[in-house]
Every structure is written in C-alpha cells, then in structure tokens.
ChimeraX commands (.cxc) that place a marker at each C-alpha (Angstrom):
marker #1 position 1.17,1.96,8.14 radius 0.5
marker #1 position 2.84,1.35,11.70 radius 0.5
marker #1 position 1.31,1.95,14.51 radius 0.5
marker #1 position 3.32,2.28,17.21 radius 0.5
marker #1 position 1.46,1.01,21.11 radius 0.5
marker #1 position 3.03,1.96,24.26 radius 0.5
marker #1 position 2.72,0.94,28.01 radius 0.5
marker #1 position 3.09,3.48,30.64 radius 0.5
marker #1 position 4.27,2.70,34.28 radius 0.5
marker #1 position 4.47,4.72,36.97 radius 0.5
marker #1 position 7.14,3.79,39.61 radius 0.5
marker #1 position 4.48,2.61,42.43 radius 0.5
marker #1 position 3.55,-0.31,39.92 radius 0.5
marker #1 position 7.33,-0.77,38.34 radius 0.5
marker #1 position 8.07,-3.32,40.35 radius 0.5
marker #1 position 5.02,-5.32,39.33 radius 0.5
marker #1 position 6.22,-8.53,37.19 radius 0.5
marker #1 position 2.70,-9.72,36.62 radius 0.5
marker #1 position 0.99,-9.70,33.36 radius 0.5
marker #1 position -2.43,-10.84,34.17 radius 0.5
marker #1 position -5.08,-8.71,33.34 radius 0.5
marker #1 position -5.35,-5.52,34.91 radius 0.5
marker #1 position -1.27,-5.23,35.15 radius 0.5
marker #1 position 1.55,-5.27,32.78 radius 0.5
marker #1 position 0.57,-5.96,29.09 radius 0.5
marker #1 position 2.77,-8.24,27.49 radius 0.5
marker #1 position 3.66,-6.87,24.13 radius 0.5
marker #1 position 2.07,-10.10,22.13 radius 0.5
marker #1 position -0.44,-9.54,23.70 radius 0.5
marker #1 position -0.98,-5.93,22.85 radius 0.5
marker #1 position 0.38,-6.46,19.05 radius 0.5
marker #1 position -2.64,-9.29,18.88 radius 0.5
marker #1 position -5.21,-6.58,20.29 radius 0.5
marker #1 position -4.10,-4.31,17.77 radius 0.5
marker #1 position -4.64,-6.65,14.99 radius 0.5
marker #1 position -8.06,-6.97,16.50 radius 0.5
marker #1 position -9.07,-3.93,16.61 radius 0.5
marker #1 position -11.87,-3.91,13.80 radius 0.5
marker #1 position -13.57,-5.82,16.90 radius 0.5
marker #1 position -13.13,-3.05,19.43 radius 0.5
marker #1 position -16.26,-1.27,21.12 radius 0.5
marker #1 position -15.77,2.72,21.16 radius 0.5
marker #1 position -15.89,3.50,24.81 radius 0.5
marker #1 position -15.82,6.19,27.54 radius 0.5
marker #1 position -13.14,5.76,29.93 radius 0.5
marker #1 position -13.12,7.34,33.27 radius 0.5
marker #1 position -11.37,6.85,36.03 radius 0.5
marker #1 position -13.67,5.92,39.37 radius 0.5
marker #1 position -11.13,5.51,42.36 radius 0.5
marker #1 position -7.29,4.08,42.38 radius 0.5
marker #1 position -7.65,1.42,41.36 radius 0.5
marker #1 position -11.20,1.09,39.34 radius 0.5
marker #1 position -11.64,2.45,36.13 radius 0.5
marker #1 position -15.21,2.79,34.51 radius 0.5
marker #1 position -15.87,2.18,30.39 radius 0.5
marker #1 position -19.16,2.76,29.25 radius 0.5
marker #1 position -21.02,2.14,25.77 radius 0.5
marker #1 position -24.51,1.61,24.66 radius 0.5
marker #1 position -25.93,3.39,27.54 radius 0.5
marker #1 position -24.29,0.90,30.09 radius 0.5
marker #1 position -21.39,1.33,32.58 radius 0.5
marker #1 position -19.13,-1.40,33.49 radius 0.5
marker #1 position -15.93,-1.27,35.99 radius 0.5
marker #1 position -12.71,-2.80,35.44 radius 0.5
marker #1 position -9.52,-2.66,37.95 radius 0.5
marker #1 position -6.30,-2.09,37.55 radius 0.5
marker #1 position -3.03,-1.31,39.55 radius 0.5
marker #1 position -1.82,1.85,37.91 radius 0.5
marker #1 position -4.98,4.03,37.12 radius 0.5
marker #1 position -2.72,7.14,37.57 radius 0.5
marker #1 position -0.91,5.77,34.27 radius 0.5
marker #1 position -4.77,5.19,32.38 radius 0.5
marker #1 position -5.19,8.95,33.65 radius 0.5
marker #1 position -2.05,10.53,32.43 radius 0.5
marker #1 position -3.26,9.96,29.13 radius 0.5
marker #1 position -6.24,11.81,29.05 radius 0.5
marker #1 position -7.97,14.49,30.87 radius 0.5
marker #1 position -9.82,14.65,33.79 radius 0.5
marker #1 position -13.35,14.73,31.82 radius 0.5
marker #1 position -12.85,11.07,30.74 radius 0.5
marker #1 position -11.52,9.67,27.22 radius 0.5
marker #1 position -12.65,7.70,24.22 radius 0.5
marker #1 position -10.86,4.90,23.71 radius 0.5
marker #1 position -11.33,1.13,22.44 radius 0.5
marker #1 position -12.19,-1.56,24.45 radius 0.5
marker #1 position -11.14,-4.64,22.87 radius 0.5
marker #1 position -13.10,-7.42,24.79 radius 0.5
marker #1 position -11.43,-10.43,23.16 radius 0.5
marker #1 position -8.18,-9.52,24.67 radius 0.5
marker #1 position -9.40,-7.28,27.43 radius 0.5
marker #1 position -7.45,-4.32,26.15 radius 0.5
marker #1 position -8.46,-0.88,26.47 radius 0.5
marker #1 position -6.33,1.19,23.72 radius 0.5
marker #1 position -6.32,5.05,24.38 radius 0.5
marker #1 position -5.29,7.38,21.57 radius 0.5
marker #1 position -1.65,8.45,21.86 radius 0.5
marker #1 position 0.47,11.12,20.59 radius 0.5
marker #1 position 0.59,11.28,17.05 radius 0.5
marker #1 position -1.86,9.50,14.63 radius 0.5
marker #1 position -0.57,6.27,14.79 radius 0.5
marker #1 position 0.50,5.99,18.28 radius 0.5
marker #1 position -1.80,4.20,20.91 radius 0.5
marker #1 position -1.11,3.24,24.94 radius 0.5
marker #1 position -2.75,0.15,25.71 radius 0.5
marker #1 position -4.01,-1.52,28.84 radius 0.5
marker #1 position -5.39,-4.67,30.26 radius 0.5
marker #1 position -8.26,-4.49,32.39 radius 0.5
marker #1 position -9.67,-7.26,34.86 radius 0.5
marker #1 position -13.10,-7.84,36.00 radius 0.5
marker #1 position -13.08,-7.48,39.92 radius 0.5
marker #1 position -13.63,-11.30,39.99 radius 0.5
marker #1 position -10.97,-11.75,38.39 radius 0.5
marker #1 position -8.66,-9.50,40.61 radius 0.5
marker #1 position -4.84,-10.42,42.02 radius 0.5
marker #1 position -2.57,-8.37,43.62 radius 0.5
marker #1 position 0.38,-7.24,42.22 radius 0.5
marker #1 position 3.58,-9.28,41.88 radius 0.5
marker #1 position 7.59,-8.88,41.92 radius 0.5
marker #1 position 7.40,-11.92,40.87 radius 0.5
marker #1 position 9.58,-11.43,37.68 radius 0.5
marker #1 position 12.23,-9.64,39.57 radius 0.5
marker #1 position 12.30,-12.29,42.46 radius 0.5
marker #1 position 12.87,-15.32,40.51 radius 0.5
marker #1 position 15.88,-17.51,42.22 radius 0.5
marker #1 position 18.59,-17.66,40.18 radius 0.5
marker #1 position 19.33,-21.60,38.46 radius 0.5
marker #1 position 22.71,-22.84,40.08 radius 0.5
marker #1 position 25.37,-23.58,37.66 radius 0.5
marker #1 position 26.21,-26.87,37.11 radius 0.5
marker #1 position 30.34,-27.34,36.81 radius 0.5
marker link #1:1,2 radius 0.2
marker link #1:2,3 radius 0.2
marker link #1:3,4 radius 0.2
marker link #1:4,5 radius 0.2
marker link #1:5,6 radius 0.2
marker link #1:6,7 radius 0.2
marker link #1:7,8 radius 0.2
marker link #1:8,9 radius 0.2
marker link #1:9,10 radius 0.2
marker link #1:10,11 radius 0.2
marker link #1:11,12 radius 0.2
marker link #1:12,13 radius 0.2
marker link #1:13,14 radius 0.2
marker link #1:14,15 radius 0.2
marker link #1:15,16 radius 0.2
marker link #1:16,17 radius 0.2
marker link #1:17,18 radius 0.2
marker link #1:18,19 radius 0.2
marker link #1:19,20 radius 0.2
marker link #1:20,21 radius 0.2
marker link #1:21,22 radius 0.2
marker link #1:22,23 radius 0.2
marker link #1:23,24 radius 0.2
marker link #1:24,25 radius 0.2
marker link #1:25,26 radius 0.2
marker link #1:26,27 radius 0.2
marker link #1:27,28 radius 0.2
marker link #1:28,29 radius 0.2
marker link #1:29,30 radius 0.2
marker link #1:30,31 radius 0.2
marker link #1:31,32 radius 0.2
marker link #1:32,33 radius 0.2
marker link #1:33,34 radius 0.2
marker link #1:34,35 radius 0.2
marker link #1:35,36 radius 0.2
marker link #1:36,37 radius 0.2
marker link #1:37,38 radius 0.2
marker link #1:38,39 radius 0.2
marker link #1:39,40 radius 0.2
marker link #1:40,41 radius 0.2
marker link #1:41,42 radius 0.2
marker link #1:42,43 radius 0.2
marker link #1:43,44 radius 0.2
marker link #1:44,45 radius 0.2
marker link #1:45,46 radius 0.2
marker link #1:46,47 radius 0.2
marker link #1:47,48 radius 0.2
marker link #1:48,49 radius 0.2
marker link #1:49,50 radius 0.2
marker link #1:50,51 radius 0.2
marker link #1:51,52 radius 0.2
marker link #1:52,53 radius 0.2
marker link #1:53,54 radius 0.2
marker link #1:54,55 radius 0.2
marker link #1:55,56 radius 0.2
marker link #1:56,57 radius 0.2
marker link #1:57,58 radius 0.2
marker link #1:58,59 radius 0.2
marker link #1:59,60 radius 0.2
marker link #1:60,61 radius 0.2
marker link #1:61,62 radius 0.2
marker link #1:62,63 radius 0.2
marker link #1:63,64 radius 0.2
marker link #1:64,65 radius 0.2
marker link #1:65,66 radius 0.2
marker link #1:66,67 radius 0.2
marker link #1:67,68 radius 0.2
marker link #1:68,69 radius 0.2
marker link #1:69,70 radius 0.2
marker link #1:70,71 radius 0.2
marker link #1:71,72 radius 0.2
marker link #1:72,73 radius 0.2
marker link #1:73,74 radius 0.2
marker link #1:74,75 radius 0.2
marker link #1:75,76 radius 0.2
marker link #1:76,77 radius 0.2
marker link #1:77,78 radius 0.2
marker link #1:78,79 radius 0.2
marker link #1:79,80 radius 0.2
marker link #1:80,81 radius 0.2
marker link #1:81,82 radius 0.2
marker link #1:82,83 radius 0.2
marker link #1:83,84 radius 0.2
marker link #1:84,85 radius 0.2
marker link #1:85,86 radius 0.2
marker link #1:86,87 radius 0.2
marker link #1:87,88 radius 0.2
marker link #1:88,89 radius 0.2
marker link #1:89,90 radius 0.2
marker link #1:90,91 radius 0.2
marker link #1:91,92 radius 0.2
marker link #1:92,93 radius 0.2
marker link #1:93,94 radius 0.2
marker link #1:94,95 radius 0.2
marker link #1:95,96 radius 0.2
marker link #1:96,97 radius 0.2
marker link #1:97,98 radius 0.2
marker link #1:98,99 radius 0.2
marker link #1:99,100 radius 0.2
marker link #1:100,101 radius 0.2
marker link #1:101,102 radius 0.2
marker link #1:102,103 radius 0.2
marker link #1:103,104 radius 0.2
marker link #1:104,105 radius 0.2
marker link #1:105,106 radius 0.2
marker link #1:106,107 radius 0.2
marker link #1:107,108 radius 0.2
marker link #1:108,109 radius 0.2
marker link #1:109,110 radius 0.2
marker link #1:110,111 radius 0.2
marker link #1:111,112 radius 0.2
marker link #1:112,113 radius 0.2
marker link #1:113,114 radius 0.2
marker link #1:114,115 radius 0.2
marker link #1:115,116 radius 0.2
marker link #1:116,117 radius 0.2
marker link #1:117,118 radius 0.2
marker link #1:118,119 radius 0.2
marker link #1:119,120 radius 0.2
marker link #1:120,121 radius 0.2
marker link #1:121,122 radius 0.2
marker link #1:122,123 radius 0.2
marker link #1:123,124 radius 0.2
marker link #1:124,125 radius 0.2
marker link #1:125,126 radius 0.2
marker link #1:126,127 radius 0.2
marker link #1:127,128 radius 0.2
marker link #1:128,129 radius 0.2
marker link #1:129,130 radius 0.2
view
C-alpha cells in the first residue's frame, strides 16, 4: 500500500523557507512520521486563533502554533478534526482525500516559536570562480 502525504500552503506563508517546527515540513521528515505512525496519539484538532491550534486527548488540551492555520483548517470543518499527533516527530497527520492520502503538519510548542523565514529564497548566490 502507498500512502500518499501532502503539504498545503497558502500564499501568505509561501514565501516561508523555514522548516522548523510549526512551518514547512520537509518531506523526510514527513515520510519518517508516517513510518511512525503505529506511535501516533488519536487527537482532536481545532483551530484556537491564527496562529494556535489546539489537540486534545485523554481528557487534556494542549496548544501548538503554527504559521498557516488557515491551511490546518482547509482540511477539515469548522467543528474540529481527528487526526494523529505523532509526538516523536511533532507531526499532526489529518486524513486526506481518498483512503490512503494524508496532509501532514509540524507543530511547535510556543517555547519553541520563530517567525517565519524567506530564508530559502534569499540565499546569496556563490560567485563563480573562472
């Protein structure tokens, strides 16, 4: 069986390069969570604000950030989701599609929090050397 994960974007976080939690997931990353999953925690997802999103299991509610929360809402409906929160990698994985389709995230703890970066895009370019 494949399963396929996705990452969705919205243009207000495209030009975000970063891939520390809470941002862009980098598809090793994701393929790694994946492979964990049989250490996932079933979770409800809701979204709290723009930039906070809420998972709760076992009766307690914990809050994660991350810059596109419009992206983590696109996916599901306004009542909240069940997804899998894969602590190990801190990767939230939200039912996609079809049956083997998933969109994954990366979550940060608020300590943990940095602003986005165009870092990736802003690189100088090497000179050439003749």
């Amino acid at each position: 069986m494949t399963v396929i994960a996705r990452s969705i974007v919205h243009a207000d976080a495209a030009l975000c390069g970063s891939h520390h939690d809470g941002h862009r997931v980098h598809h090793i990353r994701a393929l790694r969570a994946l492979q964990d999953r049989d250490l996932a925690v079933h979770v409800l997802v809701e979204i709290v604000d723009e930039s906070v999103v809420q998972l709760s299991w076992d009766g307690q509610q914990f809050q994660f950030r991350h810059h596109d929360v419009d992206s983590i809402a696109d996916t599901f409906g306004s009542d909240g989701e069940v997804g899998e929160w894969i602590p190990r990698w801190r990767v939230l994985v939200l039912p996609g599609r079809g049956p083997d389709d998933r969109t994954v995230f990366t979550l940060s703890d608020s300590d943990h929090w940095t602003a986005c970066s165009d870092e990736a895009y802003t690189r100088p370019v090497s000179p050439r050397v003749a």
